[in-house]
N, C-alpha and C positions, 0 to 999 in steps of 0.2 A: 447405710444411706450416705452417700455423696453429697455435698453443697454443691459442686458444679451442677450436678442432676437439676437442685431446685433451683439455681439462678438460671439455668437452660427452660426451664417449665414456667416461670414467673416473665421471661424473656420473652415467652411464646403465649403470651396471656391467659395462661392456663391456670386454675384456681390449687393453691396450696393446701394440702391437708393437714387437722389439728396437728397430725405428728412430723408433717417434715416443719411445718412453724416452730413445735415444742422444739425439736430437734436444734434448729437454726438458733433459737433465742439461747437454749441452755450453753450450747456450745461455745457459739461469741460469749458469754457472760464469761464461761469457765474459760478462753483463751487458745481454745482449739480451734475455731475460726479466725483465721486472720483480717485483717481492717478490708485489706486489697476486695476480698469474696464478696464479705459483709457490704462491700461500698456498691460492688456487682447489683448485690441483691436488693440494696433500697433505693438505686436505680432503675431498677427494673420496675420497683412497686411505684417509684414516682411518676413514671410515663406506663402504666400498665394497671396502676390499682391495685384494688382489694375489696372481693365483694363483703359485706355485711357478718357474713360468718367468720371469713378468715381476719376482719377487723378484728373482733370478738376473738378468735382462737390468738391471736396477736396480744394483746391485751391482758388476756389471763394468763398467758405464759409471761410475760413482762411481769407482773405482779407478784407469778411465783418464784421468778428467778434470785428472790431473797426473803428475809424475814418479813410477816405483814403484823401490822400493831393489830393487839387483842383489847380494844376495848370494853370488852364487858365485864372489866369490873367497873364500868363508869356509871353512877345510875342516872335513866330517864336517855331520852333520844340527842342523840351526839349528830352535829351538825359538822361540814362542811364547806368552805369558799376555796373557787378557783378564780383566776380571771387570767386571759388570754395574753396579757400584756398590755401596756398602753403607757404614758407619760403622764404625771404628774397621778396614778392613779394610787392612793393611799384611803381606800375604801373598806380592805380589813381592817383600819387602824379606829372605823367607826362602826361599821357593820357588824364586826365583833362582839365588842361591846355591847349594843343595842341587842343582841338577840340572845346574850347569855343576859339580859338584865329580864329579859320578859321568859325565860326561864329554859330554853332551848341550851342544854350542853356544845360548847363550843371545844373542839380539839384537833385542832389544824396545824398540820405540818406545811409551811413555809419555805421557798427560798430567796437566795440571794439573786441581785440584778446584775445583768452581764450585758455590755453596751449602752441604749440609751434608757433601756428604761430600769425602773427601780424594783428594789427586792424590799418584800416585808420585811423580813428578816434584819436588812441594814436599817430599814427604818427605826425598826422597834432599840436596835442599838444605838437609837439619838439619846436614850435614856438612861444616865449615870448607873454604871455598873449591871445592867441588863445581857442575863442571859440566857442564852439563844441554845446552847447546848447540855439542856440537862436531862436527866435521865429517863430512860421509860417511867421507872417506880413515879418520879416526881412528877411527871407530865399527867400520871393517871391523876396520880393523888391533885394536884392544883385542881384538875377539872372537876373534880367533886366536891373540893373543898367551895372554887370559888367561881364553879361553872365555865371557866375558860383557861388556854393553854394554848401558845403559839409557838413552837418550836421548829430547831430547825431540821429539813431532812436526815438522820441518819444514813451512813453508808452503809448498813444491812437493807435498807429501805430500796426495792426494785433498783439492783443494780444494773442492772441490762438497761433501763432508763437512761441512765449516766453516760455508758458505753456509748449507747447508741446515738444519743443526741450529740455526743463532742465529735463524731462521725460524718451526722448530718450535719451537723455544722459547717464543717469543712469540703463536704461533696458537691455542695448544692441540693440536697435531698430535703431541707426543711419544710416548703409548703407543699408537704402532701398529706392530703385531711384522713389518711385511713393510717398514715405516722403520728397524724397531731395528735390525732384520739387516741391510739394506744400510750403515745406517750403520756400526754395530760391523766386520762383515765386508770393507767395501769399502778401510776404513784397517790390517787384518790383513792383508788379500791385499795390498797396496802395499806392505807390509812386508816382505814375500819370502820368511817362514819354512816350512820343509815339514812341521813339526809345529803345531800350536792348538790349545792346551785352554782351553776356556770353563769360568768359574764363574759360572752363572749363579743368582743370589741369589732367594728365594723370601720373602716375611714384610713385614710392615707397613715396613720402614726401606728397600724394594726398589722397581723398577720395578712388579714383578710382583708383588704383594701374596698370591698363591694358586700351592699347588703346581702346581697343574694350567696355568697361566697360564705358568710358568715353565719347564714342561715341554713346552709347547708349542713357546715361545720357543726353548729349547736344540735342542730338535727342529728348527727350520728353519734356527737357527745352522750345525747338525751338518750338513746336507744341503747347504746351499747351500757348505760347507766343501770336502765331496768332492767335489762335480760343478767344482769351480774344483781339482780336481784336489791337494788339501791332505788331509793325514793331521788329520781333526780330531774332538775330544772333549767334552763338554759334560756337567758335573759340576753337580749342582742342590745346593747350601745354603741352609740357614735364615739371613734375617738376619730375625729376630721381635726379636732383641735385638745391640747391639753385639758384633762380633767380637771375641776377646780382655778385655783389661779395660781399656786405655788409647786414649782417642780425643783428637787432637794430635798435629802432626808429631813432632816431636823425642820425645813420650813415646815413639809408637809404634815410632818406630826403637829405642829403649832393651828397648820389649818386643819385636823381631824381633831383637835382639841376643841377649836372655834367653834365647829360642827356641833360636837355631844353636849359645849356648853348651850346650844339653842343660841349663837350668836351667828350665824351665817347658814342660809338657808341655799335655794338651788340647787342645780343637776347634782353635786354632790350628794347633797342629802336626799332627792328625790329617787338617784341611785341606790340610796343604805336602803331605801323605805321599800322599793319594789325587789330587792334582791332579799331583802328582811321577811316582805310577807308572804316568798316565796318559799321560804323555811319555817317561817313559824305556821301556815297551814299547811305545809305537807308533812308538818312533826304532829299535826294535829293538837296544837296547841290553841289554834285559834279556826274557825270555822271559813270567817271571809276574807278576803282581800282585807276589805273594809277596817273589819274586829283587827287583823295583824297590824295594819298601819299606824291606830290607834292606840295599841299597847307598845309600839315600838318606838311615835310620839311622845308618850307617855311618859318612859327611861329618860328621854332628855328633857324632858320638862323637869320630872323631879330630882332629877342628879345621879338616879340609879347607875342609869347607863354610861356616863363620866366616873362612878363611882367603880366601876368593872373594869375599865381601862388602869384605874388606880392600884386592882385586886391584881390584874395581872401580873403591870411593871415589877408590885413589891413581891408577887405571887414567883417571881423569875429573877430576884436580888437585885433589881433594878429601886432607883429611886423615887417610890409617889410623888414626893414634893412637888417634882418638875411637870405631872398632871396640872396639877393648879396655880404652879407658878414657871408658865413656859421660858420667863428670862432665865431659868437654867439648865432649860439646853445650851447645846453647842450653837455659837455664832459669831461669824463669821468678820471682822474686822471691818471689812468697806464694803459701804454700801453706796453704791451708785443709780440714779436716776436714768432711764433713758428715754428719751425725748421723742415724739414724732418729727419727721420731716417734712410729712403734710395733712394738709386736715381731711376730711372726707369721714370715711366709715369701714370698718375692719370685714373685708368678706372671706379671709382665710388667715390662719394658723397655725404653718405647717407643724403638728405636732411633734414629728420625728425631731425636727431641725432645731425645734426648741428643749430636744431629752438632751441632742448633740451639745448643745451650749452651757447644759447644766454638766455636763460629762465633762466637755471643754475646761473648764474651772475645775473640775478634779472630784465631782458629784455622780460619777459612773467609771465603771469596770471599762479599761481595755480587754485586760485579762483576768482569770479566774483569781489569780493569784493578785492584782492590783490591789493597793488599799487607797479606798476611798476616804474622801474627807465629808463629815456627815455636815457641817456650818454652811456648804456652800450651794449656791442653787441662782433660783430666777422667781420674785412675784410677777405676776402678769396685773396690770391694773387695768389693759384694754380687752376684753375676748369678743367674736364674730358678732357681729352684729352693732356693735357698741360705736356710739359717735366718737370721734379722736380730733382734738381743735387743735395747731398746730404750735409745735411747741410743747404739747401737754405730754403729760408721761405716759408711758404705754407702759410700761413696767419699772423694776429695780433689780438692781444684780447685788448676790452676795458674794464676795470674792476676797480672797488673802488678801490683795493685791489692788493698787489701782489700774497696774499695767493689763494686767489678767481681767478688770472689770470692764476696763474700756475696747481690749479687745472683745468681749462678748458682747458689747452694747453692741457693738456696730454687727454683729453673726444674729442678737435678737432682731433689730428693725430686720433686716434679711427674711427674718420670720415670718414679718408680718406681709398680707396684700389687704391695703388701703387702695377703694374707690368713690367716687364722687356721691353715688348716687345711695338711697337707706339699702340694707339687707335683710333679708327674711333667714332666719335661724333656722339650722335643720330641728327632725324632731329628734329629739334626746333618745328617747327607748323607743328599740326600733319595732319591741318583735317579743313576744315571749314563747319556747318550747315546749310543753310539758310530755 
């Protein structure tokens, strides 16, 4: 078999078969394919497709192009979170928690954030001595011991993933939904979990900039999910504007802490609660909607669920203390106010431009190899919709630096479109797949 043959076939909108795919994926993993071909060929799938099988034949050969985790020696139903990306999003650092408290095995593999938005992974390392690389044995064992485990990708873990995406990276070949989903899906299915619920993000700060774009996307996520024989879910959000009000590791853990204490309510939490009850009744744990909401409540009312995030940190050599006493995290020296310049009412946010300014301050990856600083970031104290009187603060920056804080003041207003007149908030969830 030739690669030219299949980038000639895939070029001519011809559908690939399971074995020139298997072929292609093994080869580029193992090096026999050069980037030049490969580049040919997810060019071709960009402007040419991939119907539903060859998604699916793509997927499963990504998945086998390395070691896949075996978790059954975990007992009870092992659960799953992805989410598409999006800014200030620190949703596994609650959702987590909350659904290994009401008894669903949590054991999710993680990564780091590349650009503006954030990786769990660097979050969970806002917590003194927390770590991110420990072993298969210990990753089984925490989950049984204490229901949860959040670790970071291995590189036996779908390595053709890896490949492929630092590829598309660099070609222009990223927003193609028959790559999104093998990529997203092929590193979930190597994962081993019998539940997945996708949040797939819809809005200017997303992949997918357009409902319909995103409901596409979740739609093939969700199919190619069950036909690999996984109980899986794909929940559509708005990210038109930042999640929550804090974007930066260590702030964001402080507001996913706020969360599980039951001290801040909102899209955030109303997020855990429909991503929550979408695993706790497809784990069969809970019958309705209703019943999962209630037992998910539940955890943060009594502390369980606070209590689990505690199981973790200490679960992964990381410090508890800093659960219940967040002044020791990492933080940041100056903190700066930023003021409006006029009054009215907040009708956008561009989210992207507000990941850029948390990145700006040294709170995001240029590159894979950057090291970030977790203390620094952006609260939001105005979001859409919200009256702004002039003068009043719209947010605060945390920064080294005054010089570094006052330059991002003036890159957050940039952020903001303030007009005269009130605004109607979009809806938050847009959409559920099953």
């Amino acid at each position: 078999m030739l690669m030219t043959d299949v980038i000639v076939k895939k070029r001519d909108g011809l559908k690939l078969s399971a074995e020139e795919i298997e072929f292609v994926v093994n080869g580029y993993t193992k090096g026999e394919i050069p980037d030049y071909q490969m580049s040919a060929l997810l060019m071709a799938i960009l402007l040419r497709g991939m119907d539903s099988e060859e998604t699916l034949e793509l997927t499963m050969a990504m998945m086998h192009s390395g070691e896949t985790l075996d978790l059954s020696k975990i007992n009870g139903v092992k659960a799953d979170k992805h989410s598409t990306g999006g800014v200030g999003d620190k949703t596994s650092l609650i959702l987590c928690p909350m659904v290994a408290a009401a008894g669903v095995k949590i054991a999710k593999m993680s990564g780091r954030g590349l650009g503006h938005t954030g990786g769990t992974i660097d979050k969970l390392e806002s917590f003194p001595g927390f770590n991110t690389g420990i072993s298969e044995e210990k990753f089984i064992s925490n989950v049984n011991n204490f229901g949860i485990a959040i670790a970071g990708q291995t590189a036996d873990l779908d390595p053709a993933d890896k490949k492929m995406y630092a590829l598309r990276d660099v070609t222009g070949t990223v927003p193609s939904i028959p790559l999104i989903v093998s990529s997203i899906m092929s590193k979930k299915l190597a994962a081993g979990a019998d539940v997945i619920v996708l949040d797939v993000k819809s809005g200017s700060g997303s992949f997918m900039e357009t409902e319909d774009k995103a409901r596409e996307l979740a739609t093939e996520l969700v199919r190619v999910g069950k036909l690999a024989g996984k109980k899986t879910v794909g929940v559509i959000t708005d990210m038109d504007e930042p999640l929550g009000n804090a974007i930066g590791n260590a702030l964001e853990v402080k507001e996913a802490i706020e969360v599980l204490k039951g001290e801040k309510k909102g899209e955030l939490l109303e997020l855990c609660l429909t991503l929550g009850s979408c695993i706790l009744t497809q784990a069969g744990i809970a019958e309705t909607e209703n019943e999962a909401r209630t037992m998910l409540q539940k955890g943060i009312d009594d502390g369980s669920a606070l209590k689990k995030l505690a199981e973790l940190v200490e679960g992964q050599d990381g410090d508890p203390k800093a659960v219940y006493n967040t002044g020791l995290l990492p933080k940041a020296p100056v903190q700066l106010e930023v003021k409006s310049d006029k009054a009215g009412f907040v009708r956008h946010i561009s989210a992207k431009d507000v990941g850029l300014v948390s990145m700006h301050l040294g709170g995001g990856r240029v590159t894979k190899e950057s090291v970030i600083d977790l203390s620094v970031g952006v609260i939001l104290d105005k979001k859409v919709a919200d009256r702004v009187e002039l003068d009043e603060a719209l947010g605060v920056i945390h920064a080294q630096t005054m010089e570094k804080a006052q330059e991002a003041a003036q890159l957050l207003k940039n952020c903001y479109t303030i007009v005269d007149t009130p605004v109607e908030k979009s809806k938050f969830i847009k959409g559920i797949v099953k």
